[in-house]
Biopython code that builds the backbone (N, CA, C, O; Angstrom):
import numpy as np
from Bio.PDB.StructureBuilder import StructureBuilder

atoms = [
    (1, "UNK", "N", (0.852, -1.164, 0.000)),
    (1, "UNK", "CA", (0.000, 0.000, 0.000)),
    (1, "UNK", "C", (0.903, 1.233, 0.000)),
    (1, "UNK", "O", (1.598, 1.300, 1.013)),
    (2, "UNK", "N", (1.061, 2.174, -0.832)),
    (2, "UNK", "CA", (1.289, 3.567, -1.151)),
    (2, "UNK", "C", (0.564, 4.770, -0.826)),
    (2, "UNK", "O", (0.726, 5.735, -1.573)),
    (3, "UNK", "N", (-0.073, 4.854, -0.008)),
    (3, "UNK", "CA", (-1.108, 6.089, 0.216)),
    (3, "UNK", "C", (-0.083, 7.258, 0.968)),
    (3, "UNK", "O", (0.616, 6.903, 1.917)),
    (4, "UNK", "N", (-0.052, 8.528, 0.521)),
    (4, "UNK", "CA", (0.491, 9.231, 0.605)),
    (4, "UNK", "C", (-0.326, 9.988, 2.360)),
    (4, "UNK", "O", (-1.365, 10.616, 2.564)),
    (5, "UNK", "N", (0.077, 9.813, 2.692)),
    (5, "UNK", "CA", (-0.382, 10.387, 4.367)),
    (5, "UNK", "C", (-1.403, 12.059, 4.196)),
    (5, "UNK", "O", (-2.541, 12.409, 4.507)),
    (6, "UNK", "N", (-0.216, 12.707, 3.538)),
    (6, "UNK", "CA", (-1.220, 14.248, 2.802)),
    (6, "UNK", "C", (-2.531, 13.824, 2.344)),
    (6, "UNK", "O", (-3.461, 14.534, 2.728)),
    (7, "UNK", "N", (-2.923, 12.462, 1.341)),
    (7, "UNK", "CA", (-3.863, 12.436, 0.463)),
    (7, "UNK", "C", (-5.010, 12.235, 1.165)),
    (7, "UNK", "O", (-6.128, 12.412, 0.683)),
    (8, "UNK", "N", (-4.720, 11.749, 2.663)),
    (8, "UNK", "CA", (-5.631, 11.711, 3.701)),
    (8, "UNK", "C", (-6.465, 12.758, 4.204)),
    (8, "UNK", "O", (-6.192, 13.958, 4.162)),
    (9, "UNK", "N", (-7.792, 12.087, 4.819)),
    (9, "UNK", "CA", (-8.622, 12.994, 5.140)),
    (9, "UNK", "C", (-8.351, 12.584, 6.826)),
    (9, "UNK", "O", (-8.366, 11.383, 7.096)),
    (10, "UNK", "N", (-8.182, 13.265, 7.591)),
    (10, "UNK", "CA", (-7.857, 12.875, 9.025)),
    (10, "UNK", "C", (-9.035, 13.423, 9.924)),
    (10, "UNK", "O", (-9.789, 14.391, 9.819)),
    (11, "UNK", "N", (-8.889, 12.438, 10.826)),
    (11, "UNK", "CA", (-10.455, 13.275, 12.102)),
    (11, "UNK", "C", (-9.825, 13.431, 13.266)),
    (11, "UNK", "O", (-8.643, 13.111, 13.145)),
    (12, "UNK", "N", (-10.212, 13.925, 14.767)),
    (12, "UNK", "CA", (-10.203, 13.455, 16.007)),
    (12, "UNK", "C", (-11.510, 12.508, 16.662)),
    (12, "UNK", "O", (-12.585, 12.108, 16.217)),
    (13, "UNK", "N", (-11.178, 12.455, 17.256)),
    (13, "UNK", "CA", (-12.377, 11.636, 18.269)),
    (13, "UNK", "C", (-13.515, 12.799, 19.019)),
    (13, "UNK", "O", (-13.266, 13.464, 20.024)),
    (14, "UNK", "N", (-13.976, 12.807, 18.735)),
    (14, "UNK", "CA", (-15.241, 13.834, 19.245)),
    (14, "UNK", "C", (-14.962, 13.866, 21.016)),
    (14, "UNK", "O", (-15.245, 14.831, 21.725)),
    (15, "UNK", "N", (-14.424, 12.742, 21.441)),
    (15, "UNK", "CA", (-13.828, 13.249, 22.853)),
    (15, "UNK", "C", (-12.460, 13.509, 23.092)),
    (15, "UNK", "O", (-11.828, 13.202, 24.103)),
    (16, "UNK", "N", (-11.949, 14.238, 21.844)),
    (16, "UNK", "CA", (-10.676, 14.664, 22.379)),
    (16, "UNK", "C", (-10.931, 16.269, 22.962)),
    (16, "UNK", "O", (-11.974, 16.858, 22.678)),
    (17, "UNK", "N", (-9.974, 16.841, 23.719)),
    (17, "UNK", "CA", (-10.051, 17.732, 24.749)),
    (17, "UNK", "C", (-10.082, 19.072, 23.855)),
    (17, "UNK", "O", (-9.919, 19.094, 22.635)),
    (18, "UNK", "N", (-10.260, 19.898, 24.472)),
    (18, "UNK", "CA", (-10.309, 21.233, 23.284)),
    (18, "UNK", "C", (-8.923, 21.585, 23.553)),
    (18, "UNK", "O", (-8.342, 22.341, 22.774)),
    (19, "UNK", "N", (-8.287, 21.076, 24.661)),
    (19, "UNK", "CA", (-6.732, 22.111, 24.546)),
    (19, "UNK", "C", (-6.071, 21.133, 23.179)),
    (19, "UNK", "O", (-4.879, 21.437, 23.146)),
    (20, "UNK", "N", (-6.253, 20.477, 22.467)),
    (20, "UNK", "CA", (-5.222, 19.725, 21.585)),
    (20, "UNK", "C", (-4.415, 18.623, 21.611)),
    (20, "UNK", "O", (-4.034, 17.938, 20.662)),
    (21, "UNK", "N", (-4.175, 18.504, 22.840)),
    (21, "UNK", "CA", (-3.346, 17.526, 23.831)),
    (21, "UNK", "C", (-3.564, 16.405, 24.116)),
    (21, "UNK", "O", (-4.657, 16.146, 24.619)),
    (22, "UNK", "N", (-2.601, 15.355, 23.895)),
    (22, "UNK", "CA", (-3.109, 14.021, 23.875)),
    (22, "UNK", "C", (-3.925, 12.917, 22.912)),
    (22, "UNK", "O", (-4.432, 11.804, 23.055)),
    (23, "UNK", "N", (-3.729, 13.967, 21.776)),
    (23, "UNK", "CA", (-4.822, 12.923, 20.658)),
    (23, "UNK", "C", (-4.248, 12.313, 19.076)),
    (23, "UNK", "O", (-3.508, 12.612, 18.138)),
    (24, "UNK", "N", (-4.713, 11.783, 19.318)),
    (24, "UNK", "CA", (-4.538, 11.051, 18.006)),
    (24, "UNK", "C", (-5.413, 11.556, 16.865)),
    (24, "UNK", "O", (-6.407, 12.173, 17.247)),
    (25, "UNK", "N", (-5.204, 11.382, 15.060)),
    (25, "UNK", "CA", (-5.507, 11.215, 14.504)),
    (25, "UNK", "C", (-6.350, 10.596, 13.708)),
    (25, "UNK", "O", (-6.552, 11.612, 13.043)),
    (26, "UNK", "N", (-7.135, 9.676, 13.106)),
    (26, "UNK", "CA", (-7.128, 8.680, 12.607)),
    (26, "UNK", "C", (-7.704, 9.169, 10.809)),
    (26, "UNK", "O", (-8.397, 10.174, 10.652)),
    (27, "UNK", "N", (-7.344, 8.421, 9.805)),
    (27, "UNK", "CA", (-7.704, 8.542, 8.862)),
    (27, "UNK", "C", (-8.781, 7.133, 7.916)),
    (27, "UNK", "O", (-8.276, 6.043, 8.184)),
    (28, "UNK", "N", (-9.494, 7.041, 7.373)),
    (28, "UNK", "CA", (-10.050, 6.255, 7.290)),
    (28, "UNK", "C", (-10.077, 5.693, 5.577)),
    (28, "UNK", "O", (-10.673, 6.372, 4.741)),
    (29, "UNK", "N", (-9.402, 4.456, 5.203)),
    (29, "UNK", "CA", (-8.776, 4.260, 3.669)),
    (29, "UNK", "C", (-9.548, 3.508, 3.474)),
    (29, "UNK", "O", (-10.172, 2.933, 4.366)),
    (30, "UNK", "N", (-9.755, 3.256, 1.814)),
    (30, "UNK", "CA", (-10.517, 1.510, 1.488)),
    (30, "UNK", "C", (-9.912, 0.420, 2.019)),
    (30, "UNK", "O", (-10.612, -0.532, 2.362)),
    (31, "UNK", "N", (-8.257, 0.381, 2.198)),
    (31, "UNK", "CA", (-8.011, -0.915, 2.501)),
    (31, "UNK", "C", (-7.342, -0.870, 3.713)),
    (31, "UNK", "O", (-6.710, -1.898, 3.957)),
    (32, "UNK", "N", (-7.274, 0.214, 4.746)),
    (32, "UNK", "CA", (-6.796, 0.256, 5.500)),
    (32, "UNK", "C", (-7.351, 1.425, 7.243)),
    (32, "UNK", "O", (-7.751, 2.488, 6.769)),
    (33, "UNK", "N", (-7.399, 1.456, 7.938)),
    (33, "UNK", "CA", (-7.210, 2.863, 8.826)),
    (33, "UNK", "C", (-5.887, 3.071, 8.917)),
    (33, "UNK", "O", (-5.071, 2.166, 8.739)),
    (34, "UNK", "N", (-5.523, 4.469, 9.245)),
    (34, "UNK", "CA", (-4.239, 4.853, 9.801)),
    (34, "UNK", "C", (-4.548, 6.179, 10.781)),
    (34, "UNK", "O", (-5.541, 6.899, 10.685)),
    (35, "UNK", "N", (-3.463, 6.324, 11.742)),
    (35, "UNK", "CA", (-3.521, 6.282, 13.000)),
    (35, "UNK", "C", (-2.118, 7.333, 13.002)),
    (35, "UNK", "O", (-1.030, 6.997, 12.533)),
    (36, "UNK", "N", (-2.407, 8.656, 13.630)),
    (36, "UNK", "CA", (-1.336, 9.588, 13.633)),
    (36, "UNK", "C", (-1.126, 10.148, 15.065)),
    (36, "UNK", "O", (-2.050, 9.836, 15.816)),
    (37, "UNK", "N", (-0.326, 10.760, 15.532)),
    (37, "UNK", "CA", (-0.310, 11.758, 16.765)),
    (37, "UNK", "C", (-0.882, 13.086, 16.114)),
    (37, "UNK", "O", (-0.514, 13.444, 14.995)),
    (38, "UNK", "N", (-1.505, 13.570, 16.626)),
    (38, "UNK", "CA", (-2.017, 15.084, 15.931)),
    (38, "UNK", "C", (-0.800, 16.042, 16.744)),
    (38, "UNK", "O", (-0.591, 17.126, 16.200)),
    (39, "UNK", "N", (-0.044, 15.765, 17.897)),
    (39, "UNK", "CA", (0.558, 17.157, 17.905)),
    (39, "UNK", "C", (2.036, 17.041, 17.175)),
    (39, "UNK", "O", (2.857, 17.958, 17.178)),
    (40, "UNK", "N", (2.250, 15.648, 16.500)),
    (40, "UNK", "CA", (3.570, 16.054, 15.694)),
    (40, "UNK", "C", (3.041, 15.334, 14.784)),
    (40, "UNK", "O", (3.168, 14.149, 15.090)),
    (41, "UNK", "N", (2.271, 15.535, 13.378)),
    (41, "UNK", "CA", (1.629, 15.243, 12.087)),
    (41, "UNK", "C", (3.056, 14.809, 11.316)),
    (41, "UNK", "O", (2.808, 14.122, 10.325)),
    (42, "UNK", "N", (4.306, 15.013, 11.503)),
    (42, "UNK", "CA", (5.211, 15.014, 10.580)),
    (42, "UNK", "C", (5.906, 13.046, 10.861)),
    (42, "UNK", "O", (6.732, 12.438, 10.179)),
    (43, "UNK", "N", (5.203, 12.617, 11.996)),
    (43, "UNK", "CA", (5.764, 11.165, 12.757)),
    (43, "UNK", "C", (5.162, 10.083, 11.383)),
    (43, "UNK", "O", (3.994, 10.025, 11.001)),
    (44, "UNK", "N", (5.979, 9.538, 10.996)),
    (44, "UNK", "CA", (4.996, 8.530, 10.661)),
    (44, "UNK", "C", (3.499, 7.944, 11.165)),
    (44, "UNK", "O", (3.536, 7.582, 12.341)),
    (45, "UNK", "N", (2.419, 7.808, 10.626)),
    (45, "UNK", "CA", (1.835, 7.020, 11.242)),
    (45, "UNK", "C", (1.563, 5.490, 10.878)),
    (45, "UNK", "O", (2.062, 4.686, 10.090)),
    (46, "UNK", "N", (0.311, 5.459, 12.029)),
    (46, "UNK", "CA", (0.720, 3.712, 11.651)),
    (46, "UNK", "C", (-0.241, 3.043, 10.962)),
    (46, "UNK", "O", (-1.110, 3.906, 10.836)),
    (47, "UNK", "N", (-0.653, 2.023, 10.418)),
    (47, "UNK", "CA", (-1.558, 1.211, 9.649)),
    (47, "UNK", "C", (-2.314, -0.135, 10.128)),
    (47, "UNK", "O", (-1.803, -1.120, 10.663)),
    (48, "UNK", "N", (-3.309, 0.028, 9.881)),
    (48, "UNK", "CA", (-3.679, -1.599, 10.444)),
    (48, "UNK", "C", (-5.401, -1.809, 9.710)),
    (48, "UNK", "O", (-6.302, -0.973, 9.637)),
    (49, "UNK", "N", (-5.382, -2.832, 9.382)),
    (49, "UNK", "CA", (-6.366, -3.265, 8.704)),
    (49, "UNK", "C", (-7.981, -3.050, 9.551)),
    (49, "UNK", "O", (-8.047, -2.799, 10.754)),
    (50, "UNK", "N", (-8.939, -3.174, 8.847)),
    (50, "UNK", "CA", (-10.485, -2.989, 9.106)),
    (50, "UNK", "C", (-10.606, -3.506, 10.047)),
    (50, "UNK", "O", (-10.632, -2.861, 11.096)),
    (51, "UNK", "N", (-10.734, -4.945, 10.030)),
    (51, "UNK", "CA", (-10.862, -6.005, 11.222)),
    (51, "UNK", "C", (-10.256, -5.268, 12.091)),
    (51, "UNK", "O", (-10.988, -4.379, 12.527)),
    (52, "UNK", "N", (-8.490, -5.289, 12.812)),
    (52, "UNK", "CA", (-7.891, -5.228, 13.458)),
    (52, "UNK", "C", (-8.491, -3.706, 14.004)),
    (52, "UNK", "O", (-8.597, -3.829, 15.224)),
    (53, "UNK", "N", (-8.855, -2.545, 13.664)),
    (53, "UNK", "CA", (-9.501, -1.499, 14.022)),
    (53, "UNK", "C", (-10.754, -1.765, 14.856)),
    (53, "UNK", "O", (-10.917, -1.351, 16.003)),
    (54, "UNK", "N", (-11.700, -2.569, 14.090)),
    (54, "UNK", "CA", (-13.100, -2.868, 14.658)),
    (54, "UNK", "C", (-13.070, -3.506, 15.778)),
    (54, "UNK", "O", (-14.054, -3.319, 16.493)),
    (55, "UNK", "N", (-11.678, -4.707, 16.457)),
    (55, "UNK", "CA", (-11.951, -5.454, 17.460)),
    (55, "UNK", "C", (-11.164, -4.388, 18.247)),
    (55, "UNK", "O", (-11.632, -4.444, 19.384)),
    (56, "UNK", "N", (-10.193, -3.436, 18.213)),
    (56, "UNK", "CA", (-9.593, -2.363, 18.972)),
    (56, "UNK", "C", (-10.384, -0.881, 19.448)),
    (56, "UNK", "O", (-9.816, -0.090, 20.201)),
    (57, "UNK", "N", (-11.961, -0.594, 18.822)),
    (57, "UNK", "CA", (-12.497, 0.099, 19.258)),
    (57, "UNK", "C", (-13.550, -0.452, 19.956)),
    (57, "UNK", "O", (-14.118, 0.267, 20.779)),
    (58, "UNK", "N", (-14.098, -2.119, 19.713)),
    (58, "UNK", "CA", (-15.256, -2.833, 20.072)),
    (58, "UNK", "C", (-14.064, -2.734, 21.587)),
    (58, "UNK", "O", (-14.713, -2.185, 22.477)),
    (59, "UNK", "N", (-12.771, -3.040, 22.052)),
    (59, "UNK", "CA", (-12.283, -3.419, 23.289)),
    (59, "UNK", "C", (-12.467, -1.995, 23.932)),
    (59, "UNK", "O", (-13.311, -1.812, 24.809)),
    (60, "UNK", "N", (-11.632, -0.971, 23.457)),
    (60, "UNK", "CA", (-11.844, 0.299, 24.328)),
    (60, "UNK", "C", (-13.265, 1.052, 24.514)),
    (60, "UNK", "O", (-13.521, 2.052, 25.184)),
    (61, "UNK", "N", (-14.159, 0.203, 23.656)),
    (61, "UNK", "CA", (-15.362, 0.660, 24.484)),
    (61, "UNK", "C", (-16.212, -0.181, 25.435)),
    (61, "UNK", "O", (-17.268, 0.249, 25.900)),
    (62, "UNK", "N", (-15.839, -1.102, 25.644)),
    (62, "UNK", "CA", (-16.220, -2.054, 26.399)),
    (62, "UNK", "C", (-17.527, -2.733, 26.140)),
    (62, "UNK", "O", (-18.511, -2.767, 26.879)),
    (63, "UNK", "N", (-17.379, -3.209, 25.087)),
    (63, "UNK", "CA", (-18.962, -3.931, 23.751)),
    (63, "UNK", "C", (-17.879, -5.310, 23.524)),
    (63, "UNK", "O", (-18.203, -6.234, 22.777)),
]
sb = StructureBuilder()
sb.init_structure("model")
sb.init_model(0)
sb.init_chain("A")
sb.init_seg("    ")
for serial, (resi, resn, name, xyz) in enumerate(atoms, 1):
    if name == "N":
        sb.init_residue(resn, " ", resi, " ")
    sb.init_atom(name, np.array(xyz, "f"), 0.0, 1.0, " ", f" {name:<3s}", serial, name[0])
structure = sb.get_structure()
């Protein structure tokens, strides 16, 4: 996979804090999510497939 990180559309989490601090990114691909620090955008981020996303937000929400 080649997806250029720029070509991304990126979100926060609707409960991240208004000071900025502490949050992550996430971008949402056909064949992939990816996953950034929002206060240094320049870090690599990281990748991980549909599945592997869906059982990592089904755990941190406790479903």
């Amino acid at each position: 996979m080649n997806i250029r990180t720029s070509e991304l559309t990126w979100f926060k989490s609707s409960y991240s804090g208004t000071q900025g601090d502490s949050c992550v990114e996430v971008a949402i691909a056909e064949q992939a999510v990816h996953v950034r620090d929002s206060k240094d955008v320049s870090r690599p981020a990281f990748t991980v497939g549909h599945a592997g996303w869906a059982r990592f937000t089904r755990f941190v929400s406790g479903r």
